[in-house]
RODO-2510 file (C-alpha; in nm, 4 decimals, decimal comma):
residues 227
     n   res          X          Y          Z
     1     x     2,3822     2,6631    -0,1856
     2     x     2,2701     3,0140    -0,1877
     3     x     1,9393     3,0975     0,0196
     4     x     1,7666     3,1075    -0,2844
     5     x     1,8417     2,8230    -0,5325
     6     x     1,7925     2,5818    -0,8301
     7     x     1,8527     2,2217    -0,7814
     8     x     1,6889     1,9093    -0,8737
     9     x     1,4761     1,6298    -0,7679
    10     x     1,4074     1,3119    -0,8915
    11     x     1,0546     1,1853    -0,8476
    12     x     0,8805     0,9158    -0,9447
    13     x     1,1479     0,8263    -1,2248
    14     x     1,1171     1,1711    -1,3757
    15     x     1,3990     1,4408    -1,2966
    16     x     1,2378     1,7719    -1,1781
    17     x     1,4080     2,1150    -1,1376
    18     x     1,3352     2,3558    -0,8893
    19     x     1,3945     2,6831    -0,9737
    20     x     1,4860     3,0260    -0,7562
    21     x     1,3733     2,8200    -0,4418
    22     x     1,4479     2,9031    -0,0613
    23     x     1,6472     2,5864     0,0198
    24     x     1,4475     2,6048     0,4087
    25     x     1,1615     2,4567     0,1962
    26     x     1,0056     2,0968     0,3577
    27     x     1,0284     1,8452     0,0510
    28     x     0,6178     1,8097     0,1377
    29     x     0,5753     2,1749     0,0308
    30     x     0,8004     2,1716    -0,2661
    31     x     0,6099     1,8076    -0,3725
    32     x     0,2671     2,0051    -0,3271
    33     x     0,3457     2,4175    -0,4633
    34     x     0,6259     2,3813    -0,6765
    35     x     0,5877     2,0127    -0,8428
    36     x     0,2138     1,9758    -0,8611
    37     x     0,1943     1,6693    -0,6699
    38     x    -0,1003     1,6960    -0,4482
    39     x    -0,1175     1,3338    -0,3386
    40     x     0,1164     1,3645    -0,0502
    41     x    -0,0756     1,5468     0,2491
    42     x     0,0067     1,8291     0,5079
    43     x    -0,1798     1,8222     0,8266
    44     x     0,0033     1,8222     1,1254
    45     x     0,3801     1,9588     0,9979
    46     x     0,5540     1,7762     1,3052
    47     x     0,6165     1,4207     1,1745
    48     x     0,3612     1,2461     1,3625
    49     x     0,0308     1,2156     1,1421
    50     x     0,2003     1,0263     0,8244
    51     x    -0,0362     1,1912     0,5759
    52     x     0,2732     1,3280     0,4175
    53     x     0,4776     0,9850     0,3280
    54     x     0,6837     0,9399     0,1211
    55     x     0,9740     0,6936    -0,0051
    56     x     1,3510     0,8632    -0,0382
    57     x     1,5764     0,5708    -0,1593
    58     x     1,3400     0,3330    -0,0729
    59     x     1,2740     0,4253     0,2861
    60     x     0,9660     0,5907     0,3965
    61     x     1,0180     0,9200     0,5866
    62     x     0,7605     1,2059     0,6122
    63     x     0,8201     1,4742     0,3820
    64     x     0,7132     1,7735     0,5845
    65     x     1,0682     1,6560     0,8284
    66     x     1,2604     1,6776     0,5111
    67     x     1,4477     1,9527     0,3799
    68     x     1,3244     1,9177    -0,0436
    69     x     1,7367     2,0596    -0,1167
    70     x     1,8691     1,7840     0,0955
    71     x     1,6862     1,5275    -0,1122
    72     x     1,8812     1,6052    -0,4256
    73     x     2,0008     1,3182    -0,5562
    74     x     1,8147     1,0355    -0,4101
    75     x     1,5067     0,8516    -0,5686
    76     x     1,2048     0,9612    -0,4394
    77     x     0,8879     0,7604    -0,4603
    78     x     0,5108     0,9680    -0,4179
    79     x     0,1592     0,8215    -0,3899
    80     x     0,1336     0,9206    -0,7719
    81     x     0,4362     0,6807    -0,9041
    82     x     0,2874     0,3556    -0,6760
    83     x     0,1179     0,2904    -1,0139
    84     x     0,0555     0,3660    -1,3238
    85     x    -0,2519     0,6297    -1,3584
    86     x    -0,5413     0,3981    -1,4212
    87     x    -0,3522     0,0287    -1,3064
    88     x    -0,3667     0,0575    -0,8862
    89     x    -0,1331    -0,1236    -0,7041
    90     x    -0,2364    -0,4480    -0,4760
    91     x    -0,2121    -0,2375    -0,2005
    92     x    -0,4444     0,0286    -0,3670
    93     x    -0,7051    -0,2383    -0,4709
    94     x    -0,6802    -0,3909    -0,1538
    95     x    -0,7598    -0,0845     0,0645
    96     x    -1,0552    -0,0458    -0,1746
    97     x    -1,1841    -0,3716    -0,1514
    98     x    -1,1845    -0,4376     0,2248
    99     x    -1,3327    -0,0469     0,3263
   100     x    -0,9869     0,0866     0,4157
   101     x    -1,0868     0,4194     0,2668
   102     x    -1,3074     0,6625     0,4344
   103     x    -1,2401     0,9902     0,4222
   104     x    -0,9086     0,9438     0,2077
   105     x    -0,7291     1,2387     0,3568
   106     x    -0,4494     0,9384     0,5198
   107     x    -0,4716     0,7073     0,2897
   108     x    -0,1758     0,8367     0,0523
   109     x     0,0547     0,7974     0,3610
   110     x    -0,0773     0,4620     0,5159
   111     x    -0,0811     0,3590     0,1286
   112     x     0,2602     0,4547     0,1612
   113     x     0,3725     0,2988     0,4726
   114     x     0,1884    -0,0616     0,3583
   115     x     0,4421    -0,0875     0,0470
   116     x     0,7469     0,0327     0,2429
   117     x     0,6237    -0,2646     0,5149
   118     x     0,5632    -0,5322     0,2548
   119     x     0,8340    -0,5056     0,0460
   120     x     1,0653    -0,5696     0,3812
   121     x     0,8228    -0,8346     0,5615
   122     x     0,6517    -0,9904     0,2894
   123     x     0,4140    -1,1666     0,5481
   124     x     0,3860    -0,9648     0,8325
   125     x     0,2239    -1,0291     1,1696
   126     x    -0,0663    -0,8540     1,2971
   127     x     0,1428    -0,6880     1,5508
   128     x     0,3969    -0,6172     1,2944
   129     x     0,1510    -0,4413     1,0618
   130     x    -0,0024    -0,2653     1,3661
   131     x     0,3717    -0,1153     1,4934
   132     x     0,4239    -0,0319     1,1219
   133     x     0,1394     0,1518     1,0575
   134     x     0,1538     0,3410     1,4226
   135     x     0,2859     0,6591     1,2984
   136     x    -0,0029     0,6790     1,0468
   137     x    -0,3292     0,8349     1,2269
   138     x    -0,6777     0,7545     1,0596
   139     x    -0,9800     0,8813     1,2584
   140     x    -1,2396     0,7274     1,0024
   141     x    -1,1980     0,2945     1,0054
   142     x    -1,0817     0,2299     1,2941
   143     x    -0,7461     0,0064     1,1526
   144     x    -0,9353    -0,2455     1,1609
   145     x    -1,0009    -0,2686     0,8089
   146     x    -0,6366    -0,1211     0,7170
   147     x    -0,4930    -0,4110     0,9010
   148     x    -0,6932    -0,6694     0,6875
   149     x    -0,6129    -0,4920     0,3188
   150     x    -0,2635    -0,5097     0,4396
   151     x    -0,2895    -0,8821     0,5367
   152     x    -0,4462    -0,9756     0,1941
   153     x    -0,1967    -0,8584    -0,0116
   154     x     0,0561    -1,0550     0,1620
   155     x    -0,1844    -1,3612     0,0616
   156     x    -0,1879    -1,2186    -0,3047
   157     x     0,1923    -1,2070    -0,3200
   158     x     0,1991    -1,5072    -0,1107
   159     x    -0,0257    -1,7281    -0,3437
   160     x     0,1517    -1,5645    -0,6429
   161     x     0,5067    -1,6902    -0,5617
   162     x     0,6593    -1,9806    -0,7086
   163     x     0,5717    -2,2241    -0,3736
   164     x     0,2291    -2,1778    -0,3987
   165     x     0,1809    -2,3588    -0,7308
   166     x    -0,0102    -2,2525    -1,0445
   167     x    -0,3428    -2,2639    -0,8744
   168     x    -0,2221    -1,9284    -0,7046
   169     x    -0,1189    -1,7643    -1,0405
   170     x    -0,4966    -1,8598    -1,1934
   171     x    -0,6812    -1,7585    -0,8796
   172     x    -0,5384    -1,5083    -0,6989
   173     x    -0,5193    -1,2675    -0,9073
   174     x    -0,5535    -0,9012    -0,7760
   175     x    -0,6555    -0,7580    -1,0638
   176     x    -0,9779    -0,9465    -1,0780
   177     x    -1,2305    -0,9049    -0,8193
   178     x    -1,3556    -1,1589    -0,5727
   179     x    -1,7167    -1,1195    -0,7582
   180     x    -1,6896    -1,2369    -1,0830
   181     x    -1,9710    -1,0903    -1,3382
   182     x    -1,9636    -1,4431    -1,4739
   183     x    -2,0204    -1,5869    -1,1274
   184     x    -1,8821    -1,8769    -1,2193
   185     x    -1,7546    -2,1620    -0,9707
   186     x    -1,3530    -2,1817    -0,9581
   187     x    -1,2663    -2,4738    -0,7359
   188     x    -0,9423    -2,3727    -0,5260
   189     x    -0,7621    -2,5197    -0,2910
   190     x    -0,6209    -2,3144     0,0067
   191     x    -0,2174    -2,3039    -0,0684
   192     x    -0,1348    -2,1665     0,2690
   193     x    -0,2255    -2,4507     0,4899
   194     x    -0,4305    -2,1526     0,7270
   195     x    -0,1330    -1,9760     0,8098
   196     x    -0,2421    -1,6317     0,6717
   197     x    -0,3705    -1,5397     0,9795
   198     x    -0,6796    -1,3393     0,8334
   199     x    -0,9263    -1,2369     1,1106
   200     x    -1,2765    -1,3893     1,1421
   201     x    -1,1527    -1,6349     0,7711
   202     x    -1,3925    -1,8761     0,7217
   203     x    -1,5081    -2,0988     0,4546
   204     x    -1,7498    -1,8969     0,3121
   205     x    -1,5444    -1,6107     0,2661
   206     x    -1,5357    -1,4853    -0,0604
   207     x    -1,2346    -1,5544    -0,2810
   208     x    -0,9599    -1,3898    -0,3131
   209     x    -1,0051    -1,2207    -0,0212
   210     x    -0,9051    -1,4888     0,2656
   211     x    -0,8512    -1,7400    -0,0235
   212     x    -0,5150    -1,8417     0,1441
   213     x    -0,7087    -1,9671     0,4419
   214     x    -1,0530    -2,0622     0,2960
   215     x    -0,9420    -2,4374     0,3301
   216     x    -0,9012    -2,3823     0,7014
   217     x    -0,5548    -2,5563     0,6343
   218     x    -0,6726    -2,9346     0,5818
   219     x    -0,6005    -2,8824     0,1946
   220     x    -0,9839    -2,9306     0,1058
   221     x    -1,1312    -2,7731    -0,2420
   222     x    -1,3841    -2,5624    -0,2268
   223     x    -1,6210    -2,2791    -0,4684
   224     x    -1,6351    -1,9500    -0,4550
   225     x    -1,9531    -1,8473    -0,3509
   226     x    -2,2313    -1,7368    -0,6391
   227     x    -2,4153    -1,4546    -0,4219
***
């Protein structure tokens, strides 16, 4: 390539091309100024934040460490193509519902970092999800919180798999929240046997979000609670 340059990238699906660009350019910047994608986010530049996180062929990298021409080629995945606009992910619902999201300036990357984990440990330790997540900094919740929204989509997709029976497909859904409008009793029966691993699960935790463990593992039914 010359210093200057057109080449292509293909994000989210949807083939971009960048034209008369300086091939030194970070992927991050050419995401941000040259493809409108704001979702991905610069702070510290060195690789060691993980605001800017992205997913090239399916493994997540920081973007401000890679070189945007060098990228041509490979599928890359942005906080904006998670989801559909509108339709959040179970990881996106997830870091809503449990108070994962403070400020929101990491939250694209540890958004990020939670699917790349997931979707190679489907049911991931605590100390799994905590080295995972190291080389994403938050200085708002903590990680406490982050930890559990990442934990409760692994009971989600846990409960949703064939094993765990149809009481998992009518019950855990993550598209409907724990507090039904109707509030309605659903009697469930914890499909996990108390292996989820939840912190501070307990019977009268509100379904779905420790649902997996709500039996305490001795298979009895229980309600969700009306208040």
């Amino acid at each position: 390539m010359a210093e200057n340059e057109m080449y292509a990238l293909h994000v989210n699906g949807t083939r971009h091309d960048v034209a008369d660009a300086w091939i030194g350019e970070s992927l991050l910047y050419v995401l941000r100024e040259r493809l409108g994608l704001l979702g991905s986010k610069g702070a510290c530049e060195q690789g060691e934040c993980g605001s800017c996180s992205v997913l090239i062929d399916d493994h997540l990298v920081c973007s401000c460490l890679v070189l945007a021409a060098a990228a041509v080629d490979q599928a890359i995945v942005t906080i904006e193509g998670i989801a559909p606009h509108g339709a959040p992910s179970d990881v996106q619902r997830a870091f809503v519902e449990c108070g994962a999201v403070q400020c929101g300036f990491c939250t694209p990357g540890l958004i990020m970092a939670a699917h790349a984990l997931l979707e190679h440990t489907p049911q991931p330790t605590t100390a799994e999800i905590r080295e995972e997540l190291s080389g994403n900094i938050c200085r708002c919740t903590g990680y406490g919180r982050i930890i559990e929204a990442v934990q409760r989509v692994s009971i989600w997709r846990r409960a949703r798999s064939p094993s765990a029976g149809v009481w998992a497909t009518a019950h855990l859904d993550p598209t409907e929240s724990p507090r039904r409008r109707d509030r309605s009793p659903l009697p469930v029966t914890c499909p996990l046997k108390g292996s989820c691993g939840v912190p501070r699960c307990d019977r009268r935790t509100p379904m779905p979000a420790s649902a997996a463990s709500i039996c305490q593992g001795r298979g009895r039914s229980t309600e969700w609670p009306r208040s």
